[in-house]
N, C-alpha and C positions, 0 to 999 in steps of 0.2 A: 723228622720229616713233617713239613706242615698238611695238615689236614686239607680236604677240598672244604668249601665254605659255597655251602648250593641256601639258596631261598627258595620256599616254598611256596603258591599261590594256595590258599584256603577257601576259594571260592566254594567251590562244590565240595561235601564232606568225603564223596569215594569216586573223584576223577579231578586230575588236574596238571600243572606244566611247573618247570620248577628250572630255577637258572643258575649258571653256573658264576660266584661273585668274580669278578676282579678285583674291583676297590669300593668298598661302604664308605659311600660319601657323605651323608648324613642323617641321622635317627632322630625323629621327633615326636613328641606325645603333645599334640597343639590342644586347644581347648576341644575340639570337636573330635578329632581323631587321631590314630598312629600313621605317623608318617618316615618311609625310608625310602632312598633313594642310594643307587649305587651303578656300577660299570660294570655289566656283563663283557663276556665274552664275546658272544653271537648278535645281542642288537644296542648295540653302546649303553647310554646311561637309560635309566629306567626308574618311574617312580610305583610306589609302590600304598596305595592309602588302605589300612586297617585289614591288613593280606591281600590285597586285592588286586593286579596289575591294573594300571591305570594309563600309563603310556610307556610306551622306549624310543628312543628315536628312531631305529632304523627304518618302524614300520607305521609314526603316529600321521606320516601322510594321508593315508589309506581311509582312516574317519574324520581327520581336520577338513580335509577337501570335501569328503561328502556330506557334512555337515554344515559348514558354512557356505560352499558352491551351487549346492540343489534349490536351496531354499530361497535363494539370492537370485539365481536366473531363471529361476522357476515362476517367479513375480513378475521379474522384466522391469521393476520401477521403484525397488528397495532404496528408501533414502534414508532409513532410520531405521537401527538394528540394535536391541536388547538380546546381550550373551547372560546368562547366567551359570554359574559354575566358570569350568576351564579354566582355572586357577594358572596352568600352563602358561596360557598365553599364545597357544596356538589357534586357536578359532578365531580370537583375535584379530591376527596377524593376518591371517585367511579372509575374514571379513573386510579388513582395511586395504586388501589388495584392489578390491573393487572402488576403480577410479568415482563410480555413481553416488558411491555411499558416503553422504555428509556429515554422519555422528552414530558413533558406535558407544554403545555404555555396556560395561561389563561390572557384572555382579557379583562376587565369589566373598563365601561366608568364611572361608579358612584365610587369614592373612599371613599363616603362618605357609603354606603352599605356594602364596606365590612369589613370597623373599627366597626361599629354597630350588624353588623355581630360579627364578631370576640368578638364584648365583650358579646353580651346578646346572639347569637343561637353558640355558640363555638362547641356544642356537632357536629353538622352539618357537621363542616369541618373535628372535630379531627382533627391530627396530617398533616395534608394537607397542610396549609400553612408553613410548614418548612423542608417539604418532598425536598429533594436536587433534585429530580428529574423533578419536579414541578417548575414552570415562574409563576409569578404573574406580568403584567404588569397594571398599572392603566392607560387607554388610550383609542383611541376609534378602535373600530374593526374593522370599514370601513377604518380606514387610515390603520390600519395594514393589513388586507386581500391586498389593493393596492400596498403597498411597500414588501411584504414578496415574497421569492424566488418563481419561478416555481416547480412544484411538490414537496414542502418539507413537506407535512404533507398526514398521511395516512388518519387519519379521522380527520373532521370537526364539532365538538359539537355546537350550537348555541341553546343555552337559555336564548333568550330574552323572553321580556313581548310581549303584541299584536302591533300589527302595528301601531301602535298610540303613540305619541307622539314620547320619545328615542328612543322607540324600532321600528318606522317607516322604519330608512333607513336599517336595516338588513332582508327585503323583497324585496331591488329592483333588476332592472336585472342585476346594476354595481356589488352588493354584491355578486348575485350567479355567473359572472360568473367570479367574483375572485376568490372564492374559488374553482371553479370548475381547472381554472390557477393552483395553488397553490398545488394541491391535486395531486397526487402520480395515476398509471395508475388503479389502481383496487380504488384506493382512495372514502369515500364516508362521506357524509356530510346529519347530520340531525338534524331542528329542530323543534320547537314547533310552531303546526299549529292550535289551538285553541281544541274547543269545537263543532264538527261539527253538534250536534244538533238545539247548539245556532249562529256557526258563522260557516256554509258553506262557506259561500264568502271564508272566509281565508283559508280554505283547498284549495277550486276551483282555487282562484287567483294566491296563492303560487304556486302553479301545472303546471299551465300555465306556471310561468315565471322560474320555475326551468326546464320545460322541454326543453326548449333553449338550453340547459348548460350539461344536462346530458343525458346520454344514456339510463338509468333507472330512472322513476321517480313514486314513489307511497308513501304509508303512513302505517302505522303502529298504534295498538292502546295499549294504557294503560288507569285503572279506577284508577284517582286519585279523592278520597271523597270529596275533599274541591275546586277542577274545576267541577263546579257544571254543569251536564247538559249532565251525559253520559261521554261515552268515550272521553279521550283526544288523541286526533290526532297527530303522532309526523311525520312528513314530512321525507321520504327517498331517496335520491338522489345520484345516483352511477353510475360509470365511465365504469365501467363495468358490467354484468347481471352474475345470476344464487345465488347472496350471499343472498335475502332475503329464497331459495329453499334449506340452509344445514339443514340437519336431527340432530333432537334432539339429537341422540347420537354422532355425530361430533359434538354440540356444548358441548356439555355434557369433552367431550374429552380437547377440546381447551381453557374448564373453568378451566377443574383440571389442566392442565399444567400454565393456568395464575393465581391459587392458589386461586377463589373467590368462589369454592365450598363450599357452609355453610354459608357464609358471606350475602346471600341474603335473603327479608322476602317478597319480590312478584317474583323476576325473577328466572324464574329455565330454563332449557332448553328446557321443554315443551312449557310453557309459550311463550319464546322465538321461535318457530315452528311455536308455533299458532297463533301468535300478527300480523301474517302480514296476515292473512283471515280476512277481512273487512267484516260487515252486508252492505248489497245492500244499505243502507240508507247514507252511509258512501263514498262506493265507485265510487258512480254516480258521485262525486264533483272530482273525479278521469279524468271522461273521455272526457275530453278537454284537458287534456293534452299532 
């Protein structure tokens, strides 16, 4: 009789979620990290970098939307967007939805992610990777933030993993306050600051070193099911104040002209209003900043 065949998330040393395989799609040891990817049961295919869930599809709506959506009509005038990370391909995809946006360049240091990518989670990116208006560099993000012009990007996406290992150095003060260089006067830059039930430190720490850099510095939440542990925390940093305060029907307004009205299954412009009121539990790792 065959055995069940579960994989186990190693985030946290004594709590965590573990999934039942269907089919191991692919195992890799890239230059940077361990990469697998396979078909659950419960949320189809699922990647997986150095134990760590990193997306599935059933539920990778949940952060692609509020990570490339908030930041984008939150500006109201984004014409030039630097992703870093998301080897996926879905912030992407997300980003290029908005009719306003004329050139999207995305940065991902693992090359070997987004071939694995591309052949087993394709649904993810769609038509992304060969969108004319869209850069895929395979490269590292901290040498591009350093060499890229003064003010040439309105928003800054960064979706790395946690501070640890690769995704260590896109936390430190040289990264934020390149992008901070780089980013246009309203310009603003966010990205993924864990799970503050499980990892405060990472809200609190980020906060600190982002507050050096920008004029605004706070966080924003989305429930994605598969970062387990509550809310996921997405760090906001902006050059200038008043963008997390537009009303749902200005955003509402700045969606139908970027054409992603319908297109979304968690962010709507409500959502978008209310993701930046923080529980007290949340925004105490705020105030050091």
């Amino acid at each position: 009789m065959a055995t069940d065949s579960w994989i186990n998330e190693t985030l946290y040393p004594d709590w965590g979620q573990r999934f039942l395989v269907k089919r191991e799609l692919a195992r890799a040891q890239s230059e940077f990290q361990d990469i697998v990817l396979f078909e659950s049961f419960s949320h189809g295919r699922v990647m997986v970098l150095d134990g760590v869930i990193q997306i599935t599809e059933r539920d990778e709506f949940v952060y692609q939307e509020m990570l490339a959506h908030v930041p984008l009509l939150a500006h109201g005038a984004a014409k030039r967007v630097l992703i870093i990370g998301a080897g996926d391909g879905g912030v992407l995809r997300r980003v290029l939805q908005h009719s306003t946006v004329e050139k999207a360049v995305m940065v991902e240091i693992d090359g070997e992610v987004i071939r694995l990518c591309k052949e087993h989670l394709a649904d993810i990116a769609g038509d992304a990777w060969t969108n004319p208006r869209g850069e895929v560099i395979v490269g590292d993000g901290i040498d591009y933030v350093r060499r890229a012009a003064d003010a040439s990007f309105d928003v800054i996406i960064v979706d790395s993993t946690d501070p640890i290992g690769v995704g260590e150095v896109l936390f430190t003060d040289e990264f934020y306050q390149n992008t901070a260089r780089i980013l246009t006067a309203q310009g603003i830059v966010v990205n993924q600051c864990g799970v503050p039930f499980m990892q405060a430190d990472e809200l609190r720490e980020t906060s600190i070193r982002r507050a050096k850099f920008f004029q605004e510095v706070s966080a924003y939440v989305a429930a994605v099911p598969t970062y387990v542990g509550g809310f996921m925390t997405l760090g906001w940093s902006a050059k200038g104040t008043g963008m997390r305060a537009v009303p749902a029907a200005e955003i509402r307004a700045r969606a139908e002209q970027a054409g992603i009205l319908g297109l979304t299954r968690y962010w709507s412009p409500e959502i978008h209003a209310s993701c930046f009121h923080l529980p007290p539990y949340i925004a105490e790792n705020l105030d050091q900043a």
